[in-house]
VOMIVO-811855 format. One line per field, with one value per residue (C-alpha): residue number from 0; x, y, z. Coordinates in steps of 0.1 Angstrom, whole numbers, plus 5000, padded with zeros to 4 digits. Each point is the difference from the previous one (the first is absolute). Last residue first. Layout:
num: c(NUM / ...);
xx: c(X / ...);
yy: c(Y / ...);
zz: c(Z / ...);
END
This chain:
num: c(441 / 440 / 439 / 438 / 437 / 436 / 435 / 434 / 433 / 432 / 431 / 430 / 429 / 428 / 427 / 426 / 425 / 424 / 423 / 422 / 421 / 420 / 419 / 418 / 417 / 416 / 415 / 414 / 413 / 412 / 411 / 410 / 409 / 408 / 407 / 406 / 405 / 404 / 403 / 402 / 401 / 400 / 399 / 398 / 397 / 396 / 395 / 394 / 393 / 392 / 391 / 390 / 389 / 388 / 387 / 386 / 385 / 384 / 383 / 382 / 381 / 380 / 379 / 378 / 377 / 376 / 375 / 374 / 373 / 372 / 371 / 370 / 369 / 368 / 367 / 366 / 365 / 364 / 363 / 362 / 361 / 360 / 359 / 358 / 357 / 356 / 355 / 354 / 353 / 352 / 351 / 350 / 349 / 348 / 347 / 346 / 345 / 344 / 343 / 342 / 341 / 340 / 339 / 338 / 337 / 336 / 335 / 334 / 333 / 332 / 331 / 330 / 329 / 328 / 327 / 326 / 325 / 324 / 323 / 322 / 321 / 320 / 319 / 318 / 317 / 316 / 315 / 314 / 313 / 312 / 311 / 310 / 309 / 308 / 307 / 306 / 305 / 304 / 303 / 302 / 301 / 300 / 299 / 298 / 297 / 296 / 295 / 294 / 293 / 292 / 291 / 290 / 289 / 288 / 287 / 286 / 285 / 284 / 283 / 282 / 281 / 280 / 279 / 278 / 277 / 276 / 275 / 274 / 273 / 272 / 271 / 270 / 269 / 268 / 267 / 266 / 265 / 264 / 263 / 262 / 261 / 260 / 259 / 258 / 257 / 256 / 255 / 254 / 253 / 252 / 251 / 250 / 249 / 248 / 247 / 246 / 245 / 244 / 243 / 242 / 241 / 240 / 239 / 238 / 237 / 236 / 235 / 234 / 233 / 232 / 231 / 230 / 229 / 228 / 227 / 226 / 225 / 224 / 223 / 222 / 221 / 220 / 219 / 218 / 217 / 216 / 215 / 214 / 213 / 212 / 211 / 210 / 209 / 208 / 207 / 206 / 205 / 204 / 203 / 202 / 201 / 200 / 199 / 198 / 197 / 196 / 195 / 194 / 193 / 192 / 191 / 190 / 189 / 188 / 187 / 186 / 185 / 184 / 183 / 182 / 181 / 180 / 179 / 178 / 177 / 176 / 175 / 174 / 173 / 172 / 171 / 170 / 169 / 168 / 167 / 166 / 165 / 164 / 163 / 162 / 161 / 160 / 159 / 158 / 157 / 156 / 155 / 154 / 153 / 152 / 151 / 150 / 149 / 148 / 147 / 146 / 145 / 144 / 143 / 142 / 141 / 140 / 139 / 138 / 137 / 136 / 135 / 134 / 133 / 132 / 131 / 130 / 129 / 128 / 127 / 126 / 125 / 124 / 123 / 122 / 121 / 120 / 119 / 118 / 117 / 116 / 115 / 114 / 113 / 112 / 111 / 110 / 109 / 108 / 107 / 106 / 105 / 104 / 103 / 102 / 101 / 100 / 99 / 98 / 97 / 96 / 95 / 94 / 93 / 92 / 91 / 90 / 89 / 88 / 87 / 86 / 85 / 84 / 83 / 82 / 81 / 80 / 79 / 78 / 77 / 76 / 75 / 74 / 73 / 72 / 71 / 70 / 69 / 68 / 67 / 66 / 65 / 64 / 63 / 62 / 61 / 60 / 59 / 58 / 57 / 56 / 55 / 54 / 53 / 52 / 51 / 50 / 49 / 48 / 47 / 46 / 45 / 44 / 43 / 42 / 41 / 40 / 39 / 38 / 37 / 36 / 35 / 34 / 33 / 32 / 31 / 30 / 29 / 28 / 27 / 26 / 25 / 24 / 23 / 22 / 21 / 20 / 19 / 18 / 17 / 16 / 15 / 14 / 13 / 12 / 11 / 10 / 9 / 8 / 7 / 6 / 5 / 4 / 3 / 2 / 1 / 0);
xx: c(3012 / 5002 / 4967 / 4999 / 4966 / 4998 / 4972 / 5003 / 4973 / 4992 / 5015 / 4968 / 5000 / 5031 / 5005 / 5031 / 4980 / 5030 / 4994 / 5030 / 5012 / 5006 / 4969 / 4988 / 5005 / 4981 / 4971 / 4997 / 5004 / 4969 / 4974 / 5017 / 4990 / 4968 / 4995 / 5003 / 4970 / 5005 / 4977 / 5018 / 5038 / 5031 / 5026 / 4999 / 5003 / 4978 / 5012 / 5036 / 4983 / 4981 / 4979 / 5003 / 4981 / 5005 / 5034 / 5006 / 5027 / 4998 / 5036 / 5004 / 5034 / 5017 / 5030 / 5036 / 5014 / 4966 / 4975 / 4975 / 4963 / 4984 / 4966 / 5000 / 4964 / 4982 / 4974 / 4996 / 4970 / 5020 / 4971 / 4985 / 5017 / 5033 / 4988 / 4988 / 5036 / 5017 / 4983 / 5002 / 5037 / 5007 / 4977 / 5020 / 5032 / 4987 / 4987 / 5035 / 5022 / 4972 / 5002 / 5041 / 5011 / 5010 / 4995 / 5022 / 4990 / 5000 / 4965 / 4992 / 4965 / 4993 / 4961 / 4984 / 4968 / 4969 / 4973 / 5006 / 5036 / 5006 / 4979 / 5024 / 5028 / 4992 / 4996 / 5032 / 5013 / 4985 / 5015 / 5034 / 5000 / 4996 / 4978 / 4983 / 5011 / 4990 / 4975 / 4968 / 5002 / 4972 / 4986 / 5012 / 4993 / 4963 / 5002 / 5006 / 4977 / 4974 / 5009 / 5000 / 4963 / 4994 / 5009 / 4975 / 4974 / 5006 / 5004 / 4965 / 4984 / 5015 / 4980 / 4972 / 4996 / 5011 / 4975 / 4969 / 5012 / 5003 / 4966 / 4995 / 4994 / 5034 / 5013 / 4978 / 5014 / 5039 / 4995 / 4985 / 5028 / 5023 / 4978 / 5001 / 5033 / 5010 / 4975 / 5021 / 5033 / 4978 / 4991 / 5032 / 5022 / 4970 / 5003 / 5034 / 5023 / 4987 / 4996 / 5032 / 5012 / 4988 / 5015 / 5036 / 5001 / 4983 / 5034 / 5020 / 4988 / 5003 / 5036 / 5011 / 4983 / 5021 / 5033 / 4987 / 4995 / 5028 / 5022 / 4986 / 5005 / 5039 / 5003 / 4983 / 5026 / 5029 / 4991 / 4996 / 5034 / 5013 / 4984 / 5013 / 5036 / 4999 / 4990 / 5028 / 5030 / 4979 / 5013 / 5032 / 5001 / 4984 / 5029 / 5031 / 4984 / 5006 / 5032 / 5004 / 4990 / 5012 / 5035 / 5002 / 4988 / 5026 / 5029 / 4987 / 5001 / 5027 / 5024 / 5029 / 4999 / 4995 / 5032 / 5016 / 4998 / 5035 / 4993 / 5018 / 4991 / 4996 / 4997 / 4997 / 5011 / 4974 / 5021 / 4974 / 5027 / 5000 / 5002 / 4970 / 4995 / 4984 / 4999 / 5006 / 5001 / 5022 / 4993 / 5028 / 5007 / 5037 / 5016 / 5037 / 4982 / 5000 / 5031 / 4994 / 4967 / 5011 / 5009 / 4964 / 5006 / 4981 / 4966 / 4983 / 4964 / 4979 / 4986 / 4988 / 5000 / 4979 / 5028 / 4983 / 5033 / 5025 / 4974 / 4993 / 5043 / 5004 / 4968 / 5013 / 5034 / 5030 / 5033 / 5031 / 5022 / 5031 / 5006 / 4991 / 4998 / 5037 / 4986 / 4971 / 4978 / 4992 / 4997 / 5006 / 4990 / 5000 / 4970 / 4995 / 4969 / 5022 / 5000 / 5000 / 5008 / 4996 / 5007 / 4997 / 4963 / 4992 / 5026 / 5003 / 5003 / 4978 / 5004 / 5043 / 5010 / 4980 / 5004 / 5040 / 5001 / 4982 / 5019 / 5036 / 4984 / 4994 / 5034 / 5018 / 4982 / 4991 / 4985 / 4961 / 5010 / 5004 / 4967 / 4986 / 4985 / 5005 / 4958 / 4991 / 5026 / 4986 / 4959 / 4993 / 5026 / 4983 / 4965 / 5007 / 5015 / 4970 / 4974 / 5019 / 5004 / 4964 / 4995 / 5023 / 4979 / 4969 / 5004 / 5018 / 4968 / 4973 / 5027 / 4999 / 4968 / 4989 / 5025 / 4991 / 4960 / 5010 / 5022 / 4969 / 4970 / 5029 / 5011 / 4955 / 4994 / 5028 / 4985 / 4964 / 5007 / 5020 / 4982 / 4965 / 5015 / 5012 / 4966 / 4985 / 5030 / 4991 / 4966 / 4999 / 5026 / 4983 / 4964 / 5013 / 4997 / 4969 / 4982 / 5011 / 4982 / 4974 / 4987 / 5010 / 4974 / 4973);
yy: c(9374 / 4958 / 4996 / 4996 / 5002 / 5000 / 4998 / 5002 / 4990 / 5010 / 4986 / 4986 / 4969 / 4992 / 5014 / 5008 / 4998 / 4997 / 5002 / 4992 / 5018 / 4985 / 5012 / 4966 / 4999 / 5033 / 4985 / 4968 / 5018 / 5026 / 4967 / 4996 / 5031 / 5001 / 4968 / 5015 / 4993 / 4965 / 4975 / 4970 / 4995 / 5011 / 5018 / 5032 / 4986 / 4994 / 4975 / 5017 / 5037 / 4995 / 5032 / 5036 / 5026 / 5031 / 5024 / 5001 / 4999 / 5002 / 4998 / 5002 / 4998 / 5006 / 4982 / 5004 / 5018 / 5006 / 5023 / 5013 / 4996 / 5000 / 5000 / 5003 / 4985 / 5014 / 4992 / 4963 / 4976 / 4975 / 4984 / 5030 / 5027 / 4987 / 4974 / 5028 / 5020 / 4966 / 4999 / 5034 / 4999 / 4967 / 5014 / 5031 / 4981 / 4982 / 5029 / 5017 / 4976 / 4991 / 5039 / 5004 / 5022 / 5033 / 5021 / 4991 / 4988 / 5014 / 4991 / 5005 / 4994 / 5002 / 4988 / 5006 / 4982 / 5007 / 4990 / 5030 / 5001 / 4969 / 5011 / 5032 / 4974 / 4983 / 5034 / 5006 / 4969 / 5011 / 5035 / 4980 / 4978 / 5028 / 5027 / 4984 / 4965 / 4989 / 5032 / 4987 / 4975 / 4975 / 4981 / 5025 / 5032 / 4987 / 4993 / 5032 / 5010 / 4980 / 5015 / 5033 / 4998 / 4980 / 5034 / 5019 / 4977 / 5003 / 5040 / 4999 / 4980 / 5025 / 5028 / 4981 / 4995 / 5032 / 5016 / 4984 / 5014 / 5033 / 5000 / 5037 / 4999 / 5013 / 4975 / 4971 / 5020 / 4996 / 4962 / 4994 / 5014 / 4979 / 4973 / 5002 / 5002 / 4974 / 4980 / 5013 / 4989 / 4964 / 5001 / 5007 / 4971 / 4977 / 4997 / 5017 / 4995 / 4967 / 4989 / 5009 / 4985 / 4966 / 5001 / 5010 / 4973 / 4975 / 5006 / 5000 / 4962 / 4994 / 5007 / 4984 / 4971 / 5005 / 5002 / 4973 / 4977 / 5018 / 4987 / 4965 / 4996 / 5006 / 4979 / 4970 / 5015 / 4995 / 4966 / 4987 / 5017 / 4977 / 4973 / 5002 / 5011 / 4968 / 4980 / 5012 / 4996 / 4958 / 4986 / 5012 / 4986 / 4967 / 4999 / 5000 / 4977 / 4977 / 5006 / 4997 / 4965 / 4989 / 5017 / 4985 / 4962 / 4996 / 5009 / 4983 / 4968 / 4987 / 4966 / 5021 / 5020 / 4975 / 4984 / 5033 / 4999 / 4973 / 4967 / 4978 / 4966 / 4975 / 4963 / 4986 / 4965 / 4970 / 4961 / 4980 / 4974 / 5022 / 5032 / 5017 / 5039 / 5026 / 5031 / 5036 / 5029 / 5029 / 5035 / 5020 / 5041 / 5009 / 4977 / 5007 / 4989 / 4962 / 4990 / 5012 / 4983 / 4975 / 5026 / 5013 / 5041 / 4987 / 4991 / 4986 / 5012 / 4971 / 4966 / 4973 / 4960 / 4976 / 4967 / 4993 / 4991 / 5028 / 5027 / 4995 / 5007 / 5026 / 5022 / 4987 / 5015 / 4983 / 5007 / 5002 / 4970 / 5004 / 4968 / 5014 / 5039 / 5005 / 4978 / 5029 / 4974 / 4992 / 4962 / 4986 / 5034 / 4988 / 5012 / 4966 / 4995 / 4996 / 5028 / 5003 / 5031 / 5014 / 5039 / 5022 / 4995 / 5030 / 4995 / 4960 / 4972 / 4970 / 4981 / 4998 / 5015 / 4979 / 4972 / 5001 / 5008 / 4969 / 4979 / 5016 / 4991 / 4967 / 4999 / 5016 / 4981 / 5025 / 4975 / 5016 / 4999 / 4962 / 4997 / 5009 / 5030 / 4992 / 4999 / 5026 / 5026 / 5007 / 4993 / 5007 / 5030 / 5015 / 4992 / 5021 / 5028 / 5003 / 4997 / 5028 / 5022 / 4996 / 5007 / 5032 / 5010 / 4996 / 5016 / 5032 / 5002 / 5002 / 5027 / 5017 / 4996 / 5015 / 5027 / 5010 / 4996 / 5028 / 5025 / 5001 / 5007 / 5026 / 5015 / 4997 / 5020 / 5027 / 4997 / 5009 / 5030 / 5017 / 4995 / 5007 / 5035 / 5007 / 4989 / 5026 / 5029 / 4997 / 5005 / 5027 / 5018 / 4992 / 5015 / 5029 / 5020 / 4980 / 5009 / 5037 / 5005 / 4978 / 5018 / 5034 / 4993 / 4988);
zz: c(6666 / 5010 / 5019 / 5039 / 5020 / 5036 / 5019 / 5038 / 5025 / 5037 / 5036 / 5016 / 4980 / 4976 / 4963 / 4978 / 4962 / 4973 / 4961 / 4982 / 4960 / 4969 / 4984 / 5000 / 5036 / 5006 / 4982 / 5017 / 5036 / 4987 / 4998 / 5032 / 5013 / 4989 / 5014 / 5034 / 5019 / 4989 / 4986 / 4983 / 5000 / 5021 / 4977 / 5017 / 5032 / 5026 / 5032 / 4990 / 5004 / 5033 / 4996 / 5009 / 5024 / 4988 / 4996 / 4967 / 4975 / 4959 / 4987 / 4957 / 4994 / 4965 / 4988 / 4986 / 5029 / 5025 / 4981 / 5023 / 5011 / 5036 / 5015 / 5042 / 5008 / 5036 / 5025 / 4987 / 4997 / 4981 / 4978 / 4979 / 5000 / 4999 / 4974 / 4982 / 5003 / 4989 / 4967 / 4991 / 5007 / 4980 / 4969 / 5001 / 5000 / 4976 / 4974 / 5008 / 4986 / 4973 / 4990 / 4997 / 5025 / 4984 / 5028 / 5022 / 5035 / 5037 / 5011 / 5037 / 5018 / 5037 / 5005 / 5036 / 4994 / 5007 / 4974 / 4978 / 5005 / 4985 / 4965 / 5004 / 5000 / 4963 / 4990 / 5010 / 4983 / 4966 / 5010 / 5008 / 4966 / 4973 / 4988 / 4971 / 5004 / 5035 / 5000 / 4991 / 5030 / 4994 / 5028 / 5025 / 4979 / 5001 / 5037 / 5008 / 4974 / 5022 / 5031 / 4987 / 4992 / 5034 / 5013 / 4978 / 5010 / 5038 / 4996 / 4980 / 5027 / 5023 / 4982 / 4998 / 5035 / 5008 / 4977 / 5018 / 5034 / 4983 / 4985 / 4994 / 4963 / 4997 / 5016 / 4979 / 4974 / 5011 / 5007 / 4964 / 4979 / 5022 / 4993 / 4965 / 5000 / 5017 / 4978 / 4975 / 5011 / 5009 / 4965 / 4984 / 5025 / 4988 / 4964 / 4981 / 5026 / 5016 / 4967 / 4987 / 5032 / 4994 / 4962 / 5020 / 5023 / 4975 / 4972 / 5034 / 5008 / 4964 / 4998 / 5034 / 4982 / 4970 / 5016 / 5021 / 4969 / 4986 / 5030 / 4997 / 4962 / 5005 / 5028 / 4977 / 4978 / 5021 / 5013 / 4966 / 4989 / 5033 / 4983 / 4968 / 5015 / 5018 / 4975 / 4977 / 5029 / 5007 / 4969 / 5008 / 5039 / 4984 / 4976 / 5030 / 5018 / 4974 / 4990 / 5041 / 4996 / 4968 / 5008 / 5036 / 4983 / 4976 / 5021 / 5029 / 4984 / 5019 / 4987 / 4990 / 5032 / 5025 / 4980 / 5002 / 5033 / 4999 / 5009 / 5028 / 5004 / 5035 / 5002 / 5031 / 5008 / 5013 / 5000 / 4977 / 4985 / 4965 / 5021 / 5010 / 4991 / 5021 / 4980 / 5008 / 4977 / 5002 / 4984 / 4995 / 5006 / 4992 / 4976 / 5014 / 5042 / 4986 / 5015 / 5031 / 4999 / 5028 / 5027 / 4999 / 4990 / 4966 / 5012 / 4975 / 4989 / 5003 / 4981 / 5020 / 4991 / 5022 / 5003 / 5036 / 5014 / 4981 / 4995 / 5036 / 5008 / 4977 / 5021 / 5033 / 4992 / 4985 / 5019 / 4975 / 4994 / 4971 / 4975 / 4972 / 4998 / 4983 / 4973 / 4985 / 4980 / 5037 / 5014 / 5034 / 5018 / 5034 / 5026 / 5017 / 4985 / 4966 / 4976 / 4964 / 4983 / 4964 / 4990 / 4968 / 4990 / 4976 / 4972 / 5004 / 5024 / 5001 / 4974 / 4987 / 5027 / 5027 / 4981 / 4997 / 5038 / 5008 / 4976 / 5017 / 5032 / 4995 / 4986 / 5026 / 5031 / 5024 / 5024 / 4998 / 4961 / 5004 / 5020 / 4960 / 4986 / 4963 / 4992 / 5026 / 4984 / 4966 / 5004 / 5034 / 4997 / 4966 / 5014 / 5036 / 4976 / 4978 / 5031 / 5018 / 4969 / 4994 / 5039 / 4999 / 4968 / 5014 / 5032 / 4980 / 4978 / 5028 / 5018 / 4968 / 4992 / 5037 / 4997 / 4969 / 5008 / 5028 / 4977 / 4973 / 5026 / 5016 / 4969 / 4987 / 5028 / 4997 / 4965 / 5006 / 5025 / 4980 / 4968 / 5021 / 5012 / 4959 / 4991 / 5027 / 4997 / 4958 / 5007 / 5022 / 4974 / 4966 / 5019 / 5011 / 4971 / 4993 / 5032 / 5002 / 4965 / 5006 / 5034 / 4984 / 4973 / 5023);
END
């Protein structure tokens, strides 16, 4: 369990840290595009109100400044009606922000402008000047500055104009129509108070969230942690049965049936001597039988527990592992080309991994022959157990597939490999064989 901790804590900073720094990536391209979508709504929000707060301000500036002095006499281009016009407009209506005044007739003629050249010239009203003009509804828009009227208005670059439909003191309708710069949308929005509140707080939930999501991703780790011993251990235990059962094999049955076989040897040569030759082959094959299922049970000793993994290396524990094969009929090609330094948990897996796949071999694939391969591979060591039998729908099985399985062994072995940093692969489809391959950094 030692080398399951070990390899689990060196790389437990660096899983972690790609997991937060995953959810950090992930969590603020959301929060960008959460944040860049209420901005556009606010700000769109925020521009309507301001142009209708600017609309509303200028309307009540000209209802109040230029209604009052608007008189049929202005309509004639009287001087001094105009001159009292013109001295209201400057004196209440214009300023900083609102830079132009006209008043139209239906006709299209600008009888009044704080801008003199304008009075007097006709341009064509549209259907949108001329409702505003009858109905006396006003409107606010961006103005269109290539218009041949505005060419006087082009130096403040982008304006918002307002329309009003005015009434002159004997009733006769007239538009009135301002020009204000965008700064007065500007002045008026809120959008620079509300973007910083907004993505200020955005901006605090994605760093309360960085702690939380290292907590949880240390959770994670752990709880993975306490799964691989738990295996680790369970592996552990299962070997710690393995070898108790074939102590007592060893020591308890295996000696009696090797001195029954004796025995009855023993027996089958004086019941020859006796005469009784009939008599003495059937004890004497009894005693062949016996000493047969002698082997067969230290065959299967060595197979539950190799005593030569770590005396004498991987490849005798593996050819041991192939003798077993051999005994039941199978043509078993083994080749080990490894130093022999490997470190012991190295080698206990890919023991574990070959042992593992040989049974199933023997067990479930019903093949003629197994091809067993280990090698170093650049910075790795491969592990390649290949037969020939009958297969299995690998993606309707896989390793990670829960409840019974013919090959739990195999995944309880997938946990381990991947806590030792390596990948356990099983290449499988029906009629075609099975390929285990195990990969583990060398």
């Amino acid at each position: 369990m030692d080398w399951v901790r070990q390899r689990s804590k060196r790389a437990d900073t660096a899983v972690i840290s790609r997991a937060v720094a995953g959810f950090l990536i992930t969590g603020l391209i959301a929060m960008l595009g959460v944040v860049f979508g209420v901005v556009l709504l606010v700000r769109h929000d925020v521009r309507e109100d301001a142009v209708r707060e600017a609309r509303d301000i200028t309307v009540a500036a000209g209802r109040a400044a230029i209604a009052p002095v608007l008189t049929d006499a202005v309509l004639r281009g009287d001087p001094q009606a105009l001159q009292v016009l013109d001295t209201n407009v400057r004196e209440r209506v214009l300023s900083d922000t609102l830079v132009r005044v006209k008043v139209w007739t239906a006709d299209g003629t600008i009888v009044y402008s704080d801008d003199a050249a304008l009075i007097g010239k006709t341009f064509a009203l549209g259907a949108d000047d001329l409702a505003v003009l009858h109905n006396g509804h006003p409107v606010a828009d961006i103005s269109n500055l290539t218009q041949p009227e505005n060419v006087s208005e082009r130096s403040y670059g982008q304006l918002l104009q307002v329309y009003d439909g005015l009434r002159t003191t004997s009733g006769q309708p007239v538009l009135f129509e301002a020009y204000l710069t965008t700064n007065a949308i500007r002045n008026s929005s809120s959008l620079g108070t509300i973007a910083p509140v907004v993505i200020g707080g955005f901006l605090l939930l994605f760093t309360i969230q960085i702690p939380l999501a290292w907590r949880l991703a240390r959770r994670v780790r752990r709880a993975r942690d306490d799964r691989a011993i738990m295996l680790e251990r369970a592996l552990r235990s299962r070997d710690a049965e393995r070898r108790r059962i074939a102590a007592d094999l060893h020591d308890g049955i295996v000696q009696q049936l090797a001195g029954n076989a004796y025995s009855l040897a023993v027996a089958a040569d004086q019941a020859e001597q006796a005469g009784a030759a009939s008599a003495a082959a059937v004890v004497r094959t009894a005693a062949n039988e016996l000493r047969q299922g002698v082997r067969d049970l230290r065959t299967l000793i060595i197979t539950i527990t190799p005593p030569t993994l770590h005396e004498e290396g991987l490849l005798a524990a593996i050819d041991d592992l192939a003798s077993s094969a051999r005994s039941s009929g199978l043509a078993v090609d083994v080749s080990v080309d490894l130093p022999r330094d490997l470190d012991a948990e190295t080698e206990h897996l890919l023991f574990r991994t070959a042992q593992e796949s040989m049974r199933n071999v023997i067990e479930h694939a019903r093949a003629n022959t197994v091809i067993v391969r280990v090698c170093r591979q650049g910075s790795s060591i491969v592990l390649s157990v290949i037969d020939d039998g009958c297969g299995f729908d690998a993606r309707s099985r896989p390793l990670a597939s829960a409840g019974e399985d013919p090959h739990l062994g195999l995944r309880l072995l997938d946990e381990l490999a991947r806590d030792a940093a390596g990948t356990l692969r099983v290449d499988s489809a029906a009629g075609v064989g099975t390929t285990v391959e195990l990969v583990v950094p060398s």
